[in-house]
N, C-alpha and C positions, 0 to 999 in steps of 0.2 A: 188081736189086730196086728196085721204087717204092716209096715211104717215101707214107702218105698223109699230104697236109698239110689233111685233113676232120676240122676240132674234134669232138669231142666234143658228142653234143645236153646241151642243159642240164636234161632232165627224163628221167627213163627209157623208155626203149619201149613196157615193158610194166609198169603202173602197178601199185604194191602193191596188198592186199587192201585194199577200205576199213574204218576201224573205225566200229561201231555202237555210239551209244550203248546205258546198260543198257536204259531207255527200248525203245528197237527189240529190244534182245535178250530184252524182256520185255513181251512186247506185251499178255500180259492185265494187266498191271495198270494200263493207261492208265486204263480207268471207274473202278475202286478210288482211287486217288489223285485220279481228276478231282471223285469225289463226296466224298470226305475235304476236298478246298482247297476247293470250295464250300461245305460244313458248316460249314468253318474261317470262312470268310469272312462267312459270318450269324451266328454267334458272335459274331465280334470287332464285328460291326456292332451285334447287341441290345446287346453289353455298352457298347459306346462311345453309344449311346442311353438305357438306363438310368442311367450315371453321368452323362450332361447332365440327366436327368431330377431324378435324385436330386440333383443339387447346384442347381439352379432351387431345390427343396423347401427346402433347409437353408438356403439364404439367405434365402427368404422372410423378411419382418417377423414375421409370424406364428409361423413357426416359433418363431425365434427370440425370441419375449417368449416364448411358450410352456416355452421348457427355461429360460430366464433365473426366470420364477414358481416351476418346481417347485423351481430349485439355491434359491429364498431364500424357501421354504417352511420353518418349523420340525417339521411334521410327514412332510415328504418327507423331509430331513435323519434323520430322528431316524430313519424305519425303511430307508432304504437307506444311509447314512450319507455321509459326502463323499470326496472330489470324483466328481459325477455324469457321467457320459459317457454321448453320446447312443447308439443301436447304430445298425449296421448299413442296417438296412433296415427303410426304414418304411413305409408303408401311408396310400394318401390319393391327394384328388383336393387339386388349387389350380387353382381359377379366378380369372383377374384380367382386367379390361378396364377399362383408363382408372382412373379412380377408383372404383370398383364391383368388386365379385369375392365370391367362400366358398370357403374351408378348410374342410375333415371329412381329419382323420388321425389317424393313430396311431403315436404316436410311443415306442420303446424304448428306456430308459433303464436304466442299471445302476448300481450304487453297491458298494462294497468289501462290505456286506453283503446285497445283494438284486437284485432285476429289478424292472420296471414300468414298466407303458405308461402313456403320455399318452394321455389321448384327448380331443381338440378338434373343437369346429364354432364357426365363427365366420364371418362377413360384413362387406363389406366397403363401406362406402356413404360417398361425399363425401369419399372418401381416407384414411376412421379404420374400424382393425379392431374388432371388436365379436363378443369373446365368446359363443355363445349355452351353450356347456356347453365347461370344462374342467376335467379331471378326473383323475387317478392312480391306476390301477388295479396293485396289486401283486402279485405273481404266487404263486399259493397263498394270498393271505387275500381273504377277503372284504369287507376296509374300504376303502374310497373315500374317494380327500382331494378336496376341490373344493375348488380354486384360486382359484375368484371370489368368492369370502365377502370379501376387501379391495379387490378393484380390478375392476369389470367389464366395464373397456374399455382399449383399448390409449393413446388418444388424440394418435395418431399418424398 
C-alpha cells in the first residue's frame, strides 16, 4: 500500500453557499430605503441651513438691541413679566452690505406671564442702525408698546 505524501489543498473543492446580504435577500426594498436616505439627507441639510440662518439673525446688532429695549422696557416688564426669553423661530429678512443694510423681523418673546412679538424695521446707513418702527405686540390684547418713545436709534 502507497501512503500519499499529496498535502492537503488549502481551500475546499467545492466552495460553500455564498451568504447574501439582507440587502440582496431583499431586493425591493433597495428604492424604499434609497428614497428614505435621500429625504434623510435634505432634512438634515434645510435644518443645518436654517440653524446657520437663524444664528446670523440672533447675532445681529439689531437683533440684539432689539430684545435688550423690550428686557428694560417698564411696560414690557410689567405685562410679560421677567426674565424675557427670546423663542424659537422668528420671522424676517437681514440685509447687510458694507456699512449699509435693513432689518423687518419678528421677533417672539415670552415671559413667565405672557407671549409677544417684537416687530422691527430698521436701516442701516454709515454703519449705525436706525429704527424706523419697533414695537411689542402681545399676544391676545390689543395694546402696542413702542419702544422708540426714548431712544430712536442705535448709534452704533
Amino acid at each position: 500500500m502507497a501512503t500519499s505524501n499529496t498535502p492537503a489543498p488549502p481551500y475546499p473543492l467545492v466552495p460553500g453557499p455564498v451568504k447574501r446580504s439582507w440587502l440582496d435577500r431583499h431586493a425591493g426594498w433597495k428604492i424604499p430605503l434609497g428614497c428614505l436616505i435621500a429625504l434623510l439627507l435634505i432634512c438634515a441639510f434645510v435644518a443645518v441651513l436654517l440653524t446657520v440662518v437663524e444664528s446670523s439673525f440672533r447675532k445681529s446688532i439689531v437683533y440684539q438691541d432689539a430684545l435688550a429695549r423690550a428686557g428694560q422696557s417698564p411696560e414690557v416688564i410689567n405685562h410679560l413679566g421677567e426674565p424675557l426669553r427670546p423663542g424659537l423661530v422668528l420671522q424676517g429678512n437681514l440685509n447687510v452690505s458694507g456699512s449699509s443694510g435693513s432689518a423687518k423681523m419678528e421677533i417672539p418673546i415670552s415671559g413667565p406671564r405672557g407671549k409677544a412679538t417684537i416687530l422691527l424695521d430698521a436701516h442701516k446707513l454709515y454703519g449705525a442702525w436706525m429704527f424706523n418702527t419697533l414695537e411689542v405686540h402681545f399676544a391676545g390684547k390689543s395694546e402696542v408698546v413702542n419702544l422708540l418713545k426714548s431712544a430712536p436709534g442705535l448709534g452704533r
